[in-house]
C-alpha positions in Angstrom: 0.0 0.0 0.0 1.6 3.1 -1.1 1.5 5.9 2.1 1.7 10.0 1.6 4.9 11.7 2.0 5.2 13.7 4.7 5.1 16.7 3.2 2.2 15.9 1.0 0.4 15.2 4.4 1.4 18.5 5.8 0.1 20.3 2.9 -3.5 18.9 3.8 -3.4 19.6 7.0 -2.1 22.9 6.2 -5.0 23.7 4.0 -7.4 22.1 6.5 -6.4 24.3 9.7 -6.4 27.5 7.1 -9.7 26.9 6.5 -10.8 26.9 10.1 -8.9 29.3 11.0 -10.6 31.4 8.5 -14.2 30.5 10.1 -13.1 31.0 13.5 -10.8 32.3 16.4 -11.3 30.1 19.0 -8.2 27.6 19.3 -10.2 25.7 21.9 -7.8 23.0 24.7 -10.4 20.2 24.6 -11.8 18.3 21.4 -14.8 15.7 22.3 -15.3 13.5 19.3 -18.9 12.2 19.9 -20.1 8.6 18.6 -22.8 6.7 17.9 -26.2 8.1 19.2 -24.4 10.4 21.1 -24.3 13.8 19.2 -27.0 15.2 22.0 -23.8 16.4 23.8 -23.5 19.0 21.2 -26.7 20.4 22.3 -25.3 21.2 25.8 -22.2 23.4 24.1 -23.2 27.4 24.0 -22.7 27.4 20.5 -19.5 29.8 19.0 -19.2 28.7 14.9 -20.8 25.5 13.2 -18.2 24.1 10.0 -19.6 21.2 8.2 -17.0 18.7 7.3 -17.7 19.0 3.9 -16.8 22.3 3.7 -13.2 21.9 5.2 -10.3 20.8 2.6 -9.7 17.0 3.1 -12.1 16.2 5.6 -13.5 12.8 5.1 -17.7 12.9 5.4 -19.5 10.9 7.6 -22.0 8.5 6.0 -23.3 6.8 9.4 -26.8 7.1 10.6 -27.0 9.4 13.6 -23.9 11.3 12.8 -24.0 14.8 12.1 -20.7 15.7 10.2 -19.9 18.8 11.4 -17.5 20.6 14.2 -18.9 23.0 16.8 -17.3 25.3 18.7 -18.2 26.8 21.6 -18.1 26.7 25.5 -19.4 23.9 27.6 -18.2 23.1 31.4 -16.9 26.8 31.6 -14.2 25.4 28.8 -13.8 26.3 25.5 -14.1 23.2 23.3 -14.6 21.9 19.7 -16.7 18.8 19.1 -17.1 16.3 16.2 -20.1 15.6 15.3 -20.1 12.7 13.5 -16.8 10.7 13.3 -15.2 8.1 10.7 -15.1 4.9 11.1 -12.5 1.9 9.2 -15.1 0.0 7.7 -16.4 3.3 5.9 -13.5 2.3 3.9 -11.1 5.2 5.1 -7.7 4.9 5.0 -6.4 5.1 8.8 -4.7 7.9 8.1 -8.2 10.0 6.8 -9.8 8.6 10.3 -7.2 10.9 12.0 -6.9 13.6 9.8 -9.0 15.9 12.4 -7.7 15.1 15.4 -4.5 16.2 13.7 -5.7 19.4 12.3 -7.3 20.4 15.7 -3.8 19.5 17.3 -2.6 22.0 15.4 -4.9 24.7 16.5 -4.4 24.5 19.8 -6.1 21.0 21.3 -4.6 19.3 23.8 -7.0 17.2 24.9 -8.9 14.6 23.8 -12.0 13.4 25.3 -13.7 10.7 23.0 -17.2 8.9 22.9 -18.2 5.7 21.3 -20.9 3.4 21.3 -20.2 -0.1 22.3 -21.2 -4.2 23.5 -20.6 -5.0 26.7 -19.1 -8.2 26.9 -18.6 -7.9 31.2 -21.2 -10.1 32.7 -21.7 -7.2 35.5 -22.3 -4.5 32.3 -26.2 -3.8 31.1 -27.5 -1.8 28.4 -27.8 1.9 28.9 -24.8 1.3 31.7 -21.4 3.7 30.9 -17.8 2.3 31.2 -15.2 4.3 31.5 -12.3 3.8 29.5 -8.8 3.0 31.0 -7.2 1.0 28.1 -7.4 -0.7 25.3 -7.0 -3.9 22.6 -6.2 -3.2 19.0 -7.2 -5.9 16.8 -7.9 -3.8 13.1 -4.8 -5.2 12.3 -4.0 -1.6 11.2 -3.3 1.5 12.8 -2.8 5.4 11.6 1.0 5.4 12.5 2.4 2.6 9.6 3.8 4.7 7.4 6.2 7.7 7.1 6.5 9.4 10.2 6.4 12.9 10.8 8.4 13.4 13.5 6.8 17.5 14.2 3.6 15.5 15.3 5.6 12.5 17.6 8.1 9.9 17.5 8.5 7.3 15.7 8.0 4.8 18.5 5.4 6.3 20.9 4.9 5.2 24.3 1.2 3.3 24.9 1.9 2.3 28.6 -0.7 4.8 29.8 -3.1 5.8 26.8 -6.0 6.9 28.9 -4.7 9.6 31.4 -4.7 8.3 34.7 -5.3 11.9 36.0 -8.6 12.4 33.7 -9.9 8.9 34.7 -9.5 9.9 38.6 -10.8 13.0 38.2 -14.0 11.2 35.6 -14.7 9.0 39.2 -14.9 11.6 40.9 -17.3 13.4 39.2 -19.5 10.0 38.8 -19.5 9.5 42.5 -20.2 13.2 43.4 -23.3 12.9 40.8 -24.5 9.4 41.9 -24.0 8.6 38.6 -23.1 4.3 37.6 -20.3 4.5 35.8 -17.4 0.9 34.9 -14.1 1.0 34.4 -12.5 -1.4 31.7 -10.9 -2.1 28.7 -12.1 -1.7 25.5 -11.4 -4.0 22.2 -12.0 -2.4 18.7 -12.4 -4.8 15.8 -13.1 -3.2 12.3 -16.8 -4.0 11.7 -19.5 -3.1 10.5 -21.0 -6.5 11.1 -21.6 -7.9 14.9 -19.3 -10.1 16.4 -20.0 -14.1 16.4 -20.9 -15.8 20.2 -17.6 -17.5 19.6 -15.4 -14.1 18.9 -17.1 -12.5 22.1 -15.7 -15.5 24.4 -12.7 -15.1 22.9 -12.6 -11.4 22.9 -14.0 -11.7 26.6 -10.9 -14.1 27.5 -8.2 -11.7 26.2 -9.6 -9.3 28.6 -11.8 -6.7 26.4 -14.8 -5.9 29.1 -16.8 -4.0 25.6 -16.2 -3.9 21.8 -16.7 -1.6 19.5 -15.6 -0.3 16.1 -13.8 3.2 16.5 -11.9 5.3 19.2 -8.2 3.8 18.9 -7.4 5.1 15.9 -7.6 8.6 16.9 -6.2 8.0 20.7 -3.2 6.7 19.3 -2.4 9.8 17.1 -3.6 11.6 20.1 -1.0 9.8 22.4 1.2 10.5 19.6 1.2 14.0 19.4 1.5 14.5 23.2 -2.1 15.2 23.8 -4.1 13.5 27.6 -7.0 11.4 26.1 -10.2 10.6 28.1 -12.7 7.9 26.7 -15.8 7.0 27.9 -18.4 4.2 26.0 -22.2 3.6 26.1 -22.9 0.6 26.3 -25.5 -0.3 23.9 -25.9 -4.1 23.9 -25.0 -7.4 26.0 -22.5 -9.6 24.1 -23.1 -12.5 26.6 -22.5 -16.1 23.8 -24.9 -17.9 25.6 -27.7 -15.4 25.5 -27.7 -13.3 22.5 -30.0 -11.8 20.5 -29.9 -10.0 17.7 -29.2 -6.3 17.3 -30.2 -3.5 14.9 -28.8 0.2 14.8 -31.8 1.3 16.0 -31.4 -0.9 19.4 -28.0 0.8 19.6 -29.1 4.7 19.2 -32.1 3.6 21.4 -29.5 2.5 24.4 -26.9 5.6 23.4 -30.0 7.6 24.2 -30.1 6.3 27.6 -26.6 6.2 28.3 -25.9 9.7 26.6 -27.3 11.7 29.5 -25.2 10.3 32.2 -22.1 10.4 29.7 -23.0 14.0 29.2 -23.0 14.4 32.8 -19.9 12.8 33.3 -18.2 15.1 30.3 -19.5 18.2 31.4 -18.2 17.6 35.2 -14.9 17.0 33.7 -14.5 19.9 32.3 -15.6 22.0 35.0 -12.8 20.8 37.1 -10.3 21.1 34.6 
């Protein structure tokens, strides 16, 4: 597979931050990319500029039901913050390095943060439907990721450490918020695998036996360019369906937004206390 130069790459992003820049002057410290079902947290942000992706040079577009495909920027939590809207996903047939492009052209005007959002199966025999998990690491098994390739070392190293992807401060302080607000909220791993379709009852025992506690089909790509590029990541699922083999049923995307809407209030909660104690 033949990769972008480095300079090539720069170009986009060049032209992509340009363009933003041109439609706004916030440089906002925290980015929330918000999955599946889960756009509602947008509704909470006192609204700055809307960009549609579409309208920003090299952005892919997002083509799954319930994502909006655009950036906000605004304030929420007494922060300034830009949100995805919509996010990309591997099996869209993007390249890994288009499902980062954004996080990396949001580095570059100003982020540092990264708090992402994802719908998910709980495969933890303690985990229900509409129940959050918070994210304190995870299991790659796309059997790609967005750093093969030429390396550029102005965004990170070549050989990034992954020891602690999900910042142990954010997750501590993410408890803390949960418990003060009586809020349930896990803490586990989480396991992407490229999708679209379900997993098999036999791939959830085996994913459950690795250690994965949910699965899903996003998120790692863009935590590790996050970790990359030197930015603290906090991740946080909805769980949206039991992956227990010897009781499954069947699942449609409309049982998944149907849980993300019961879980995306208590993850918004969760976010927004976050970021009031950041």
């Amino acid at each position: 597979m033949a990769y972008e130069s480095v300079e090539t790459s720069r170009k986009k992003r060049r032209e992509a931050f340009e363009y933003i820049q041109s439609e706004t002057e916030l440089k906002p410290d925290y980015l929330l990319i918000l999955g599946t079902g889960l756009g509602q947290l947008a509704d909470e942000i006192d609204l700055e500029t809307e960009i549609p992706y579409e309208e920003i040079p090299h952005f892919p577009s997002s083509t799954v039901e319930s994502h909006e495909g655009k950036l906000i920027f605004g304030n929420l939590g007494g922060k300034e913050v830009v949100a995805m809207q919509g996010r990309f996903h591997y099996y869209e047939g993007y390249t890994m390095q288009q499902l980062v492009f954004p996080v990396r052209v949001l580095r570059e005007n100003g982020t540092g943060t990264l708090i992402v959002s994802n719908a998910c199966g709980g495969l933890h025999p303690d985990y229900r439907k509409g129940d959050i998990m918070l994210i304190n690491d995870h299991i790659n098994l796309f059997g790609d990721n967005p750093l093969i390739g030429p390396n550029d070392e102005k965004l990170g190293p070549r050989f990034p450490d992954m020891s602690e992807p999900y910042s142990e401060r954010l997750v501590d302080i993410a408890e803390q918020v949960a418990l003060e607000r009586n809020i349930k909220m896990h803490k586990g791993v989480y396991a992407a695998l490229s999708g679209p379709m379900l997993e098999t009852r036999a791939e959830y025992r085996f994913l459950r036996h690795i250690g994965a506690d949910v699965i899903g089909m996003s998120t790692i790509p863009e935590v590790i360019a996050a970790v990359h590029m030197g930015m603290e990541v906090m991740g946080i699922s909805a769980i949206t369906d039991e992956c227990f083999p010897e009781a499954l049923e069947a699942v449609t995307i409309e049982d998944v937004i149907e849980a993300a809407g019961i879980a995306g209030p208590k993850m918004t909660r969760v976010v927004v206390g976050v970021l009031e104690k950041l």
